[in-house]
C-alpha positions in Angstrom: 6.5 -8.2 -10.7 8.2 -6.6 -7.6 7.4 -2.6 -7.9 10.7 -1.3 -6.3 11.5 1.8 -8.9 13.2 4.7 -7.0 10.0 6.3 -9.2 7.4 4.9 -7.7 8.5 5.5 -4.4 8.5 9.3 -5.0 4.8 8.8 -6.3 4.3 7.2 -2.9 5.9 10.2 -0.6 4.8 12.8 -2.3 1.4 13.4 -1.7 -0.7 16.3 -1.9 -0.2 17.3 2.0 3.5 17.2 1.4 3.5 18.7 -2.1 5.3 22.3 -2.0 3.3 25.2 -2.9 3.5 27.5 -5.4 7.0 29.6 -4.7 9.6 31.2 -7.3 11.2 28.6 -9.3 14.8 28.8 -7.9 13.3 28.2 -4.3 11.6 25.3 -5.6 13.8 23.8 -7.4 16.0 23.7 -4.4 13.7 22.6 -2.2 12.7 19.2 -4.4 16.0 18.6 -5.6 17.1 18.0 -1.7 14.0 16.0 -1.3 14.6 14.2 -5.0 18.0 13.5 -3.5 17.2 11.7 -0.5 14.9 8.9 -1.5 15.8 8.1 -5.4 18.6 5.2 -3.9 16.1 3.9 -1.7 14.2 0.4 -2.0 10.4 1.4 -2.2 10.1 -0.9 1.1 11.8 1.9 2.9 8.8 4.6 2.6 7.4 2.0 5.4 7.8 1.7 8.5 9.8 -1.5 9.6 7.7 -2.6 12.3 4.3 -2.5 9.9 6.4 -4.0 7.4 7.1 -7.1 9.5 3.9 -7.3 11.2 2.0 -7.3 8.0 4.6 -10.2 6.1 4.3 -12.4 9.5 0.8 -12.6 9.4 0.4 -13.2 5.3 3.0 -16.1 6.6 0.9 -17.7 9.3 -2.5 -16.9 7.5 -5.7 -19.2 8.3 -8.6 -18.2 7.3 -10.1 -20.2 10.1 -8.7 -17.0 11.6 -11.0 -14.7 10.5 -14.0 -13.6 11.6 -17.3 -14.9 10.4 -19.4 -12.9 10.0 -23.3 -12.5 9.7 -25.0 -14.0 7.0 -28.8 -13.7 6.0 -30.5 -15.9 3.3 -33.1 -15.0 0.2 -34.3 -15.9 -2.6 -31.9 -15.7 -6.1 -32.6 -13.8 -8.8 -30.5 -14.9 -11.3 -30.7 -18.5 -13.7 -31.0 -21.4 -11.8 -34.0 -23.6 -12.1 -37.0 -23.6 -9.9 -35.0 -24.9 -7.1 -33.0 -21.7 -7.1 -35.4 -19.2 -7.3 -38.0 -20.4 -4.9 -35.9 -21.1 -2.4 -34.1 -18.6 -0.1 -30.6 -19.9 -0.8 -28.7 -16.9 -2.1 -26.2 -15.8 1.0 -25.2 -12.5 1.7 -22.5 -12.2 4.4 -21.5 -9.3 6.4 -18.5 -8.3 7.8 -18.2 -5.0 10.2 -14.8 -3.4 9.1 -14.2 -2.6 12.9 -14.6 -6.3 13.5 -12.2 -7.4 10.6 -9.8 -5.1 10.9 -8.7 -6.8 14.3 -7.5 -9.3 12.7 -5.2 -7.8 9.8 -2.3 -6.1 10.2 -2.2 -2.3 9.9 -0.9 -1.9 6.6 -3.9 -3.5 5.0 -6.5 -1.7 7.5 -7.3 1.5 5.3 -8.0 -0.8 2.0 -11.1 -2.2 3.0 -12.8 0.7 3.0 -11.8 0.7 -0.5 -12.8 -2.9 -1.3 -15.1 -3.5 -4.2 -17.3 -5.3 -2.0 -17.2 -2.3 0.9 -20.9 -1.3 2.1 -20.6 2.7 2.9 -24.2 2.4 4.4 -23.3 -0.4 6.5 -19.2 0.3 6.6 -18.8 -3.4 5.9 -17.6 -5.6 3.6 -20.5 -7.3 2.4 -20.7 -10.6 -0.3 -23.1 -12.3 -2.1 -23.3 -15.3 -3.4 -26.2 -17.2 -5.2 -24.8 -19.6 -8.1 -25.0 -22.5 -5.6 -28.2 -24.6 -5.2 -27.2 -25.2 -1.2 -27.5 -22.5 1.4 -24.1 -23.3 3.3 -22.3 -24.0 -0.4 -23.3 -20.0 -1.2 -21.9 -19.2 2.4 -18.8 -20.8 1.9 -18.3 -19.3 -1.5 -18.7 -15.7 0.4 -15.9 -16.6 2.7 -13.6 -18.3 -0.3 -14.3 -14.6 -1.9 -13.0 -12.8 1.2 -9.8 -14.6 1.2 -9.2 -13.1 -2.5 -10.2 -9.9 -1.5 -7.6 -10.2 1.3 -4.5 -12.0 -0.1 -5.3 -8.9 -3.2 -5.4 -6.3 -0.8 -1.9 -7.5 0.4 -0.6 -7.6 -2.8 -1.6 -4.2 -3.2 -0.3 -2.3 -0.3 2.5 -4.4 1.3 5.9 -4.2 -1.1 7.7 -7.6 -1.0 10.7 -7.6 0.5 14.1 -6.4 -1.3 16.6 -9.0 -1.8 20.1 -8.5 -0.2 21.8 -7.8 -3.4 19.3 -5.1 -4.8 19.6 -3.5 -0.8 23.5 -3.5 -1.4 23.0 -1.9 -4.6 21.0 0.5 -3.1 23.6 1.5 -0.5 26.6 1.9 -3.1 24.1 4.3 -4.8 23.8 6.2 -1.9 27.4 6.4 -1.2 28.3 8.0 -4.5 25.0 10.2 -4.4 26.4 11.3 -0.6 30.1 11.4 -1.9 29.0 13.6 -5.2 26.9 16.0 -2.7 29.9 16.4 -0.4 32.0 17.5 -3.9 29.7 19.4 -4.9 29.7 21.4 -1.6 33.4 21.7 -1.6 33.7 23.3 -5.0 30.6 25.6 -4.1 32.7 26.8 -0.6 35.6 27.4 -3.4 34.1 29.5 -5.4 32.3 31.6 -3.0 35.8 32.4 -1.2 37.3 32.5 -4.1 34.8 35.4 -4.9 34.8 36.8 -1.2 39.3 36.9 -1.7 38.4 38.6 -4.9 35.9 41.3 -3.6 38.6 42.6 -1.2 41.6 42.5 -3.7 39.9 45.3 -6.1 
């Protein structure tokens, strides 16, 4: 499901570094109501920038794997069930691929999330795989790179938004005309009531 709620993209803007801190409650109210105000009638695409936007939907568009680095990969023996086959043999492969290295080939919205891939190596900072239900060397290896892909295409999922569709972008631009047109009203009647009071004060 597209995640385009006005909600979430609060969630995504304010984050502890922007957060206000503690202040009386009039001041605060003030200051996230102006902030509330701007970004409720916004698609949640528009917390991004455009340019790492497009970057990061060209290259899910053109993606080959064949694309992607290779990595290193090492060989030992299974652990697991197998047969005899398995276990004496060094066939489980365990591939290795240096974030610096991979992340030259994805886009920059998808960078930071490897570091936060279940298969991330802190000791290594790498995204390392395993794989040792195959009875073949090079049929483990592949299945290291098939789990990459996943890890990728997920990690896109994840942190790139899909695009907004012309009609919900229109909607989002009438909403923002009336939220702009009730602010401007708003003023008004505020500027009328403090002359009104100000006309007042020199009448008594």
């Amino acid at each position: 499901m597209p995640i385009d709620w006005p909600i979430i993209m609060l969630r995504a803007i304010v984050t502890p570094a922007t957060r206000p801190s503690l202040c009386p409650m009039s001041r605060c109210l003030g200051t996230s109501s102006v902030f509330i105000r701007s970004v409720q009638y916004q698609a949640y695409e528009a917390a991004f920038k455009e340019e790492d936007l497009t970057e990061a939907r060209k290259w899910h568009a053109s993606f080959n794997e064949d694309g992607l680095p290779k990595g290193q990969t090492s060989y030992s023996r299974s652990s697991g069930p197998g047969g005899q086959h398995v276990n004496k043999t060094e066939t489980k492969a365990t591939t290795v691929w240096p974030v610096e290295e991979l992340s030259k080939k994805l886009p920059k919205l998808m960078r930071p999330a490897l570091r936060s891939s279940k298969y991330y190596s802190k000791r290594t900072d790498s995204i390392t795989i395993q794989a040792q239900t195959q009875r073949s060397r090079s049929a483990n290896a592949d299945e290291n790179h098939v789990k990459l892909v996943k890890e990728l295409q997920k990690i896109y999922r994840e942190k790139v938004p899909r695009e907004t569709s012309s009609e919900k972008k229109k909607k989002y631009e009438a909403l923002e005309q009336s939220s702009r047109e009730s602010r401007l009203r708003s003023k008004k009647q505020q500027s009328s009531k403090k002359a009104f009071r100000k006309g007042k004060g020199r009448d008594e």
